[in-house]
N, C-alpha and C positions, 0 to 999 in steps of 0.2 A: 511321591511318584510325579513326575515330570508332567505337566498337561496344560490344557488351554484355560487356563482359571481366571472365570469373566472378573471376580473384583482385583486379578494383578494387574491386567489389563487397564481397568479403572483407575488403577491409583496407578500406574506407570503415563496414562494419558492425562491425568490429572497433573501428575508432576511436573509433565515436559509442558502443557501450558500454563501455571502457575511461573516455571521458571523462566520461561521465556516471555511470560509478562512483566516479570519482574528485572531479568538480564536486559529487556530492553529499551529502557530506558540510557544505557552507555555509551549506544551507538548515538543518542540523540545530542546536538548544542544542547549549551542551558536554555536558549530561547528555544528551543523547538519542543524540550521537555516541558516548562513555564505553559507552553501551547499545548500539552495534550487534555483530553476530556478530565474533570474532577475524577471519575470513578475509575481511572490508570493511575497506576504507581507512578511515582515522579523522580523518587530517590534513586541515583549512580553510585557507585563506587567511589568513597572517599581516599585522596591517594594520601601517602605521609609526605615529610618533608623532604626524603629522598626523591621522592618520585614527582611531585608535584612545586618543589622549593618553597621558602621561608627562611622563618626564624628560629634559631636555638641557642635557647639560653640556660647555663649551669648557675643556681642560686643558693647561696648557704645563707640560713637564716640562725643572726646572729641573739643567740639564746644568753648569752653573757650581760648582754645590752639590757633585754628585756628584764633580767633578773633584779637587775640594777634597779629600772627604774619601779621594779614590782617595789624594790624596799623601799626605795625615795616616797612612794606613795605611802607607805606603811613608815614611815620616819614621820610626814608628815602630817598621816592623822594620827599619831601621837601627840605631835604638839599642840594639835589643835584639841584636842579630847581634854589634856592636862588643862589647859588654859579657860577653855570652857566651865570644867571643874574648879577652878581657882584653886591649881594645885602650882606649886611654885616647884622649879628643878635644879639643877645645880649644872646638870650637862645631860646630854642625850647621846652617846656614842652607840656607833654603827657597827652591824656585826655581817658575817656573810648573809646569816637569814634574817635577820630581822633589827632589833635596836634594846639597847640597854639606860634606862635612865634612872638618873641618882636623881632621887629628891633632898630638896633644901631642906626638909622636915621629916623625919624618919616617922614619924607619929602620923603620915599621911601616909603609908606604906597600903594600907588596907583600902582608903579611897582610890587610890592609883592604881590598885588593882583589878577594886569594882568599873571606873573609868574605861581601863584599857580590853577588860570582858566584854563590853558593848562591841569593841569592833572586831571582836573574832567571828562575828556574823554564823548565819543558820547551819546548820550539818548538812551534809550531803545525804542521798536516801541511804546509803549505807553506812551512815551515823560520823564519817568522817568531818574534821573542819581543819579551815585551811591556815588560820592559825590558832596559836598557845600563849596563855600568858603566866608567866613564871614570877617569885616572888623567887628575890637573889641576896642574899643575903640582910644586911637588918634594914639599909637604906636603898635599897634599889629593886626594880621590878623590868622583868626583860617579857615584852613582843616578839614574837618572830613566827615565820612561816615552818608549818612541819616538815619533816623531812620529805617525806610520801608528796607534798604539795611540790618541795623543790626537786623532787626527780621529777615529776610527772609537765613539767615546767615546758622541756624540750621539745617532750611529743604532742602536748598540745600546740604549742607555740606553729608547729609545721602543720600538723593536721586543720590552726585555724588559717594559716598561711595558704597553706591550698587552696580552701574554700576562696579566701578572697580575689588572691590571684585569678580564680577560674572565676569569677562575677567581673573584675575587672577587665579580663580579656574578651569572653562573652557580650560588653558590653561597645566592642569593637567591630562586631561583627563578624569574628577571626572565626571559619567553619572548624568546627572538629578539634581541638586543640587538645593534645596530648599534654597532661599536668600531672609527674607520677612522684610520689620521693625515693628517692637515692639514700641511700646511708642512716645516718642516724638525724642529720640536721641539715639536706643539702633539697633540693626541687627542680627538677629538669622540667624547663619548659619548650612543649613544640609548639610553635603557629603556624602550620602550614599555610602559605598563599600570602604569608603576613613579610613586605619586601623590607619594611624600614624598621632593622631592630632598635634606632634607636629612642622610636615615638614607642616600641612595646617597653622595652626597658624604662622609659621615663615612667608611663603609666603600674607598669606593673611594681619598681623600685620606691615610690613614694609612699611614706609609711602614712599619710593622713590622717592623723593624730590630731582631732579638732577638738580644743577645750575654749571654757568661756571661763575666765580669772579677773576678777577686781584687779583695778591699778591700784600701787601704792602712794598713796598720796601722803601718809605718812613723814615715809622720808624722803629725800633730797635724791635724788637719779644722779647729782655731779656727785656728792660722796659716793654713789655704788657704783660708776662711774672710773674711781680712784680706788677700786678695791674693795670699798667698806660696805659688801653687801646683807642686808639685815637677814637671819637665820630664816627667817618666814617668808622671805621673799625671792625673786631670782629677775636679775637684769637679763632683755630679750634685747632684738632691731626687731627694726619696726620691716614696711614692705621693702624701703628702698636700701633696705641693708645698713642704714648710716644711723640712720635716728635712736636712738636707746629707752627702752622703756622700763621701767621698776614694776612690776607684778605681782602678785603674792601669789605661794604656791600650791595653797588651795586653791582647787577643781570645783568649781561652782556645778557645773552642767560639762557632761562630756559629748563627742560625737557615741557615743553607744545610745545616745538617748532619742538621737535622731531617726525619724522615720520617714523623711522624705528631704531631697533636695532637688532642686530645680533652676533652671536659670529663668531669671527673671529684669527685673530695670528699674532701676533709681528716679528719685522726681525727674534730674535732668536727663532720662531715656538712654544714660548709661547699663552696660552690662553689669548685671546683680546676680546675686546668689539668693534666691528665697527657699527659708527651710522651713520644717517641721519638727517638733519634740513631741515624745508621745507620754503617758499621761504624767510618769515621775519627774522625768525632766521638763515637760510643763510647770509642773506644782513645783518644783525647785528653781526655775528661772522665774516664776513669779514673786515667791517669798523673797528673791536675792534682791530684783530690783526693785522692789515693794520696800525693801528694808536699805536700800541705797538710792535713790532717787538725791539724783544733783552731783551724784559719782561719778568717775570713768572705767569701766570696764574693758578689758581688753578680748578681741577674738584671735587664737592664737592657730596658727595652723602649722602642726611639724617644727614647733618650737621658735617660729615666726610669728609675729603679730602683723597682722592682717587687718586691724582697726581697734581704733579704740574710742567708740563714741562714749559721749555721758547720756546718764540716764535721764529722762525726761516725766518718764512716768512708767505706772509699773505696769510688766507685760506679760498677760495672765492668758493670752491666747493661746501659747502655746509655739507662736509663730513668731517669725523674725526673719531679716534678709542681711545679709552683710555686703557690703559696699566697698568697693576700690577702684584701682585702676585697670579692672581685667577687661582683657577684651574678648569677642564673643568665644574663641577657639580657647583662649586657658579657662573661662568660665565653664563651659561643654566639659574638658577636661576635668576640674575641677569638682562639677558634679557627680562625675562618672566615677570618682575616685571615694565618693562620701555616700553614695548611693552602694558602693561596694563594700564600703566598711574601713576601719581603720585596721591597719597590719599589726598584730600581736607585738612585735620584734623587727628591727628594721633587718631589709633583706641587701646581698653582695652580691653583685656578680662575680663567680668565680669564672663563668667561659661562657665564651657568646663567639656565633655565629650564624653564618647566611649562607646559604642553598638559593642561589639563583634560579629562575623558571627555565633558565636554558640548559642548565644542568638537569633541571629534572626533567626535561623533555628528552636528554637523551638519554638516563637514567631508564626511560618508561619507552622509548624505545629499542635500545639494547633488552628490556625484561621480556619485551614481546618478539622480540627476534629468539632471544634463547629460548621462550615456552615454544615459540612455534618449531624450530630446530627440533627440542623434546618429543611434540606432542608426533613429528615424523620420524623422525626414527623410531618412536614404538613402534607408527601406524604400519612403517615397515615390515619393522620383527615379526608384528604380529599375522600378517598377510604371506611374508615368505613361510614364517614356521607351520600356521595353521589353516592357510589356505584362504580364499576370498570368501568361504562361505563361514567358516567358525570366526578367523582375523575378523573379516566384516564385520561379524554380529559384536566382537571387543572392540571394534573400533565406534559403532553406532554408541553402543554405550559408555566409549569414554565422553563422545561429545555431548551426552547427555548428563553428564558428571559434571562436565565444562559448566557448561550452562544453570546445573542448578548448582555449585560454587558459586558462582560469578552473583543468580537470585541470593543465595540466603547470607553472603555478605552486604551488598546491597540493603537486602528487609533489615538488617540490623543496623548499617551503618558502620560497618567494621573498617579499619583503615584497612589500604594495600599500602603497604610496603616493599623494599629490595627483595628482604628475607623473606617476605608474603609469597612473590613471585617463587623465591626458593620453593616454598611449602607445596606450590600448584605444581610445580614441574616433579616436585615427588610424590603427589597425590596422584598424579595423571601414573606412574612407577609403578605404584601400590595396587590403582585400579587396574589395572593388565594383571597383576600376580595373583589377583583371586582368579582370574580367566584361566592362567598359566594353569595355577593349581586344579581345575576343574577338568578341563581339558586333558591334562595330562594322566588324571585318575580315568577319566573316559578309554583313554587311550590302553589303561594298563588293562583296564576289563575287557575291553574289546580283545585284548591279546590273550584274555586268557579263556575266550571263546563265547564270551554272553553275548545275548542279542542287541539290538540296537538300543533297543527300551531302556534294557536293563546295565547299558552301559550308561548310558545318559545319566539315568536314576544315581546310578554309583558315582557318576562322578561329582555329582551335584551332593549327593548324600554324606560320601566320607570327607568331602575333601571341606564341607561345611564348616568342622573343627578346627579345623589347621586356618581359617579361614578368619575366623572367631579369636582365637590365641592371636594371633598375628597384630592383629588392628586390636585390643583390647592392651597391645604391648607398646604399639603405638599412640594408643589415647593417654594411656599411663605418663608417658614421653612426654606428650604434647602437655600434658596436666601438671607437672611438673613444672618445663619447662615456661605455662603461662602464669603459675603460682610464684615463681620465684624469679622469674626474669623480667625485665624492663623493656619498655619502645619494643625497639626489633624484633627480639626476641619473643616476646609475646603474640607481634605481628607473624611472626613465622607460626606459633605454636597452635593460634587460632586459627589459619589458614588452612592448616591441618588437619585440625582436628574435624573444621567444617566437612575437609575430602575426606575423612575414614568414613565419616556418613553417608555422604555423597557415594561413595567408591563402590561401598557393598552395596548398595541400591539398586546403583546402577547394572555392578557385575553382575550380581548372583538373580534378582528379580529380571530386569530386562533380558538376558540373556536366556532365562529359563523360558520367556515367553516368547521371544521371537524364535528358538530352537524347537519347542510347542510346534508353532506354526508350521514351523520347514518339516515337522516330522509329521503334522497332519495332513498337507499337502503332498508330499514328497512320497511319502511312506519308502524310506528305503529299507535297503538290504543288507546296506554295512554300513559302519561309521565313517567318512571320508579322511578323518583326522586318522583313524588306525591305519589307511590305506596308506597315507602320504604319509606316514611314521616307517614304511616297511623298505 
């Protein structure tokens, strides 16, 4: 039954200043927000890149590359295992997954086996490992990645590309950055606010790949130089691109073991990089240079060497700085890139572009000329068809819908986008249609001779269902559309679904209360709406 029910009241007056503490912060600058008391909301509405301009970049992450080099590491702790063992080989040939090697001595068939078992390393919780070692006929024994390992290759590779990607732009201070995947292997990145794609694309493109590799001192750099580079080893440049160094292709220490990098300075108050290894890559850079002292080791960064001091004594801290010619803004860079992580798989740009600020000014101007356009023509509809007193009371609670949309994106942080703005001007739609709907059931009852009460009741009562189905067909929509869809789309479907919320609150609560009022005050005689129906 229709009436004056003190907790709707409550929670309808609760609402409207919750969301107007909340919506108001949009009207404010940033400095004037920054300036309100601690115990005020501070958070506005974050725009996208439509609305606000930026950067946008399409990235495929090249999963062929990383495959590659998954086996090169698995070729070459083979050699290394074999050699340890004192097992002698005749060839080591490469396969898609993994590596086949003939031994010099068939009678070693069964060491070579035990050998190459150590590096298939621990099983997963659910007993899988990532690789197999095979005995292949009477002289050979084959390594390789499981199948299950090299499908799962792809979606790791992008799942851990995201993550870095988002530390690395995060670490730009870029607000809000939409980081979604596209397809099977591709990463759409948005920066809103972010004007030079090409400082993102530098930072976010750089696969920072930081290993620490003994020089070869062995052999001669002019023979690998001329071709003749030794199977354990691989010829780099050095920083200035020209110099050539001879390497070995064991990985002493990699950046995964890193747990801190920082900028720091050289005796001569040059720009440095000082890091941290945390406790295995400690105990691994100590045994190396403990067991090489009067060597040169080289630091190699993305397939560049970056230095190659010798070793002086061995270094058991843990710690270490490396030294060049950086200056302070590629050192900043530099650490932003290592403190993020190294990239799985190097990344492409397939599409990039830029969204100017004056574009998205007019963007976010055109979006509030069309809402406010919408938001009158209903206010219209609803005043000619229903009168200033029922119109009124749909119009009071559209802008009470307004308002709390506007709060509970805000509390979340949700972006607005173009299609957002779409979603508001068909929530403001939606929110009239349950009025329509309620109103119009009032209407049929008053015609068919109930009293005032008992139309009220009816129209609120039956027309509840159709009310219910309706928005429940549009969350469904919205659910969908945010499960399956990217950026935009998702923008729209969220903005949405916030107004189905919002919508029926508004309609069906505020209207029954403010309607309450005018019938305990009022006490009429007839329905106005059935009058001005006739």
């Amino acid at each position: 039954m229709i009436q004056l029910s003190r907790w709707k009241v409550i929670l309808v007056v609760l609402s409207l200043v919750f969301g107007v503490l909340l919506a108001f912060p949009n009207a404010l600058s940033p400095a004037q927000r920054a300036a309100l008391p601690g115990w005020l909301p501070k958070n506005a509405l974050n725009l996208g890149l439509d609305l606000q301009g930026g950067s946008y970049l399409l990235l495929e992450v090249d999963v062929d590359a990383m495959r590659t080099k998954r086996v090169d590491n698995l070729i070459e702790d083979v050699r290394v295992a074999l050699r340890e063992g004192g097992i002698a080989t005749n060839q080591i040939t490469r396969e898609a997954g993994g590596a086949v090697v003939t031994l010099a001595d068939p009678t070693r068939q069964d060491a070579a086996y035990t050998a190459l078992q150590a590096l298939i390393g621990p099983a997963s919780a659910g007993g899988a490992v990532e690789r197999q070692v095979q005995r292949v006929g009477p002289d050979r024994v084959r390594l390789a990645f499981t199948q299950a390992t090299l499908d799962s290759m792809g979606a790791t590779a992008v799942d851990q590309s995201i993550e870095v990607v988002r530390r690395r732009i995060d670490s730009l201070g870029t607000r809000e950055p939409s980081i979604t995947r596209q397809g099977a292997e591709r990463i759409v990145v948005q920066a809103p606010g972010e004007s030079d794609p090409a400082a993102l694309e530098r930072v976010i493109g750089q696969t920072a790949q930081l290993t620490f590799q003994m020089v070869d001192t062995e052999n001669s750099v002019q023979d690998a130089v001329a071709g003749r580079v030794p199977p354990d080893s691989q010829l780099l440049l050095g920083p200035d691109g020209v110099t050539p160094y001879l390497v070995k292709k064991r990985v002493l220490v990699s950046g995964e073991n890193l747990t801190r990098a920082g900028v720091g300075a050289d005796q001569s108050g040059r720009p440095a990089i000082d890091f941290r290894f945390d406790g295995q890559g400690a105990r691994r850079f100590g045994e190396t240079t403990a067991a090489n002292i009067g060597k040169p080791f080289a630091i190699i960064l993305d397939g560049k060497v970056i230095s190659a001091p010798t070793i002086q004594s061995p270094i058991t801290g843990g710690t270490g700085q490396i030294t060049g010619n950086f200056s302070i803004a590629e050192a900043s860079e530099l650490v932003n890139l290592l403190n993020g992580g190294a990239l799985p798989a190097p990344l492409t740009v397939e599409e990039r572009r830029t969204v100017t600020a004056e574009l998205g000014a007019d963007a976010v101007k055109a979006g509030a000329l069309s809402t406010m356009i919408g938001f009158i023509i209903i206010v219209l509809f609803m005043l000619l068809a229903y009168g200033f007193l029922f119109g009124g009371i749909s119009v009071i609670g559209l802008i009470l819908n307004g308002i709390l949309i506007v709060a509970a994106m805000s509390l979340t942080q949700a972006t607005l986008t173009l299609p957002g703005i779409a979603g508001l001007i068909l929530t403001f739609a939606v929110a009239v249609d349950a009025n329509v709907l309620i109103y119009e059931r009032m209407r049929d009852e008053a015609r068919a001779g109930r009293s005032v009460i008992a139309s009220m009741d009816a129209g609120f009562n039956k027309a509840m269902g159709t009310i219910i189905d309706a928005n429940l067909t549009t969350l469904v929509a919205a659910g969908i559309m945010f499960i399956f869809g990217a950026g935009p789309v998702r923008g729209f479907a969220w903005t949405l679904t916030i107004g189905v919320f919002t919508s029926v609150f508004s309609a069906v609560l505020v209207s029954q209360i403010l309607l309450a009022y005018w019938l305990k005050i009022a006490k009429p005689k007839s329905l106005p709406i059935a009058e001005s129906a006739r």
